[in-house]
N, C-alpha and C positions, 0 to 999 in steps of 0.2 A: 840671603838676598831678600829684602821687602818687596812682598809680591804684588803684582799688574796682574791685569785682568786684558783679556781681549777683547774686544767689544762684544762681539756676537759671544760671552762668556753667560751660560744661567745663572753662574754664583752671585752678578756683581751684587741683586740686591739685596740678598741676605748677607754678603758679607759688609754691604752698605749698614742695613737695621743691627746688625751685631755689634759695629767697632766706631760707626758714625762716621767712616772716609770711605773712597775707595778710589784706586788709581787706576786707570785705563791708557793703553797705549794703540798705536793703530788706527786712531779716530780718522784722523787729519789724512790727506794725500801728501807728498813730502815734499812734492814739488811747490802747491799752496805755503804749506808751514816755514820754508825756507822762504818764499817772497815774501811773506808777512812778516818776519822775523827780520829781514833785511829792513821793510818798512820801517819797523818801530826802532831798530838802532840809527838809522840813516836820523828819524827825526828826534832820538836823546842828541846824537853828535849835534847838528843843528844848534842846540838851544844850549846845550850847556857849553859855550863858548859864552853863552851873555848870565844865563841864569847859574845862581849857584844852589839853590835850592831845589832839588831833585823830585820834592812833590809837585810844586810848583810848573816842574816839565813835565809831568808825567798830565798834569791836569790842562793843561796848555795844548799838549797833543790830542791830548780826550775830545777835547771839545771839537777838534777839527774832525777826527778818526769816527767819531760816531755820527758825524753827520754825513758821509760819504759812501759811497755805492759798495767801499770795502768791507764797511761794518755791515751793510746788508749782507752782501756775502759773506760775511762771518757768523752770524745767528741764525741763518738758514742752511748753512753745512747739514745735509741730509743727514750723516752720521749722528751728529752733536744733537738733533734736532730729535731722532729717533729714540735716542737715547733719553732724552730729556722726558718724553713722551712715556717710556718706559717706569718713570719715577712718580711722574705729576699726572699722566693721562693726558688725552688728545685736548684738553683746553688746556694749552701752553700758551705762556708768554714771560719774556725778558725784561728787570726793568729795568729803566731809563739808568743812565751815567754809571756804565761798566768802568771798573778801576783799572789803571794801569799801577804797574810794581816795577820800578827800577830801584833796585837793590845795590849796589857801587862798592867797593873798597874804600871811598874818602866819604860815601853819607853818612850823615849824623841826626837826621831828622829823625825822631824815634816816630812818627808817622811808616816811614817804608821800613822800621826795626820793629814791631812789635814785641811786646809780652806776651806771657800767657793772658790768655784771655776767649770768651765765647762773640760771636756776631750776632745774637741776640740783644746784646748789651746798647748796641747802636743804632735799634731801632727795627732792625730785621724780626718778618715773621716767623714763627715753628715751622711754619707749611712752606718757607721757603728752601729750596737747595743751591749752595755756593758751587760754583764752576771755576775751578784757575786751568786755563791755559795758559801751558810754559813755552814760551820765546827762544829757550836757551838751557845749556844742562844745569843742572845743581850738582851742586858739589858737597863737601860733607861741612863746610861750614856756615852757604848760604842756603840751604835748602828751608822745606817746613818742617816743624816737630809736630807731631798729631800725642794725641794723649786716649787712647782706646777706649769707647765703652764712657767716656764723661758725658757725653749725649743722654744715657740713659736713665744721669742723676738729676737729672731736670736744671733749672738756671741754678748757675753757681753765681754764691751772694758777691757782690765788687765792691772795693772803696776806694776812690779817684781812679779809675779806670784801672785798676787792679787787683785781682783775687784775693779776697778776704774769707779766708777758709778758717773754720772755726780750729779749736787746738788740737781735737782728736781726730782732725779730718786734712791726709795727705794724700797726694798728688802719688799716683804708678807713674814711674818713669817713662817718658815720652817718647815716640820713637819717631828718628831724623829720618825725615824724608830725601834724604842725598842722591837716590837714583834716578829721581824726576831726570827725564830728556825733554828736547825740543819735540813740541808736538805732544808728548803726554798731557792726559786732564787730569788731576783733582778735583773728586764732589764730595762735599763733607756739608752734616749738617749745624744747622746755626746755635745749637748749643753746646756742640764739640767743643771741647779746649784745647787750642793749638797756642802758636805760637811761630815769628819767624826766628829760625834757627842762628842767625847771624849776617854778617857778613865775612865776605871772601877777603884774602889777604891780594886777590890777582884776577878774581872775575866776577863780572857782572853778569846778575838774574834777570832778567825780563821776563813778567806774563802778566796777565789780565786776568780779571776777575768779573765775572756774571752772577748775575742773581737769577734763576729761573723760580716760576711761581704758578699754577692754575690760577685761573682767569675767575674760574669756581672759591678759590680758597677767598677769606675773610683777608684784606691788605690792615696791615697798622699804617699807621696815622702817616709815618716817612713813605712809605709805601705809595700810598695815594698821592702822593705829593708829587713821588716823583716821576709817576706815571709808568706806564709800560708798553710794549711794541709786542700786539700777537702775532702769534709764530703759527698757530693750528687751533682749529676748533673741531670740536666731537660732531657726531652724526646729530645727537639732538638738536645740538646749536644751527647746524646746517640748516635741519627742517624746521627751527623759528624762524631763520633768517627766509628761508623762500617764501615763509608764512606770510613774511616783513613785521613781524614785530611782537614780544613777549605777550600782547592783548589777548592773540591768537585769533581775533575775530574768525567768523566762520565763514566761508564764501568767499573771502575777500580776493583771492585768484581765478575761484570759479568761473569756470568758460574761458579764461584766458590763461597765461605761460607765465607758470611759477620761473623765476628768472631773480639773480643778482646782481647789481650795480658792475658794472662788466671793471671796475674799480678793483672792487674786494673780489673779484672772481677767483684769483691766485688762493685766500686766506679758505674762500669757505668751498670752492669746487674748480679745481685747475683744470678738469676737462672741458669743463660746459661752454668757453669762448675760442675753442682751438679752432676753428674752423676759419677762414677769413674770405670775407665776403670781397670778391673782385669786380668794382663797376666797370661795363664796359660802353664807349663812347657811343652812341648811334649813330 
């Protein structure tokens, strides 16, 4: 059996730096993973009565799904969140236009069929790490194929969006990720060589994909573009922000209450606005 990891597991990130994936099961609550999975088939049925183009739905839903109270609650999953924290360090953030994957028996878009190939290739940082949550199980023909350990040869050279390996340089057999279930993650990093495995002769894969990144790390060019939503800031950060600002001028709180924008309170200190002041009429 290809092995999972449990969340609260020490191995995952040395088995992460080793092989360049690692699969985690357990993250999700079941009860969450089941509505959210209802979510996202209720709105493929939707659309693919009009649309026949399955990227096309998958990017159609996106724009709606990320701008809703759900996608909040979905990049704020304590778990996913801790986790992430655990890889990148407490300046976490997510960036903008997480991919959906609807995978079909009748698609043909080689969009949602991939090759081999690395996510570096597309613009993605080194410093970034990929997230797929799965919607739905895999199976042995729609799943990922990961390729071990290609992380650690640095960017493999491409030609027209496909591996161009020199003659003396071949590819270890890739291994199919078919056990993925509903609620597992894959984190694999961006010069992994993967690949999606196919498609099903009878089911459909749903999941999404995140990009997580420190807010510290250097962004490429797509990167900044496409902006990003922090999730947590480190204690340093903390104590600029009550500073109010990288200047650090000195004094500048003296004699009065270092305090933040009761806004960002959530981002940089959730205790500090719990209290709720109750006026009472005279």
């Amino acid at each position: 059996m290809i092995k999972k990891f449990e969340y609260k597991s020490p191995e995952i990130e040395n088995f992460y730096v080793e092989n360049g994936y690692v699969t985690i099961k357990n993250i999700f609550d079941q009860n969450y993973i089941k509505n959210l999975s209802k979510y996202f088939y209720k709105e493929v049925k939707i659309r693919e009565k009009k649309i026949s183009d399955y990227h096309d739905i998958c990017n159609q839903i996106m724009d709606k799904f990320e701008s809703s109270n759900q996608y909040e609650q979905l990049i704020f999953q304590e778990k996913l969140k801790k986790l992430m924290i655990r890889f990148l360090g407490y300046d976490l953030c997510v960036l903008n236009y997480t991919a959906l994957w609807v995978n079909t028996p009748t698609n043909k878009n080689p969009v949602l069929k991939k090759n081999e190939h690395v996510d570096a290739w597309t613009g993605t940082g080194i410093n970034t790490v990929f997230v797929k949550v799965f919607l739905s199980d895999c199976d042995k023909f729609n799943g990922i194929t990961v390729f071990p350990g290609t992380h650690l040869h640095g960017l493999y050279p491409v030609r027209n969006r496909t591996l161009n390996l020199p003659e003396n340089v071949k590819l270890d057999k890739g291994i199919n990720l078919y056990n993925c279930k509903k609620g597992d993650v894959l984190i694999w990093h961006p010069l992994l060589v993967h690949s999606t495995t196919g498609h099903s002769d009878k089911n459909t894969r749903i999941s999404l994909t995140l990009r997580y990144s420190s807010t510290e790390n250097e962004f490429t060019s797509q990167e900044r573009a496409l902006g990003y939503k922090t999730l947590s800031v480190s204690v340093g950060n903390k104590i600029k922000r009550f500073i109010g600002n990288d200047g650090l001028q000195p004094f500048r709180v003296y004699g009065g209450k270092a305090a933040i924008d009761k806004r960002l309170s959530k981002l940089y200190n959730q205790d500090y606005f719990k209290k709720v002041v109750t006026y009472k009429n005279k």
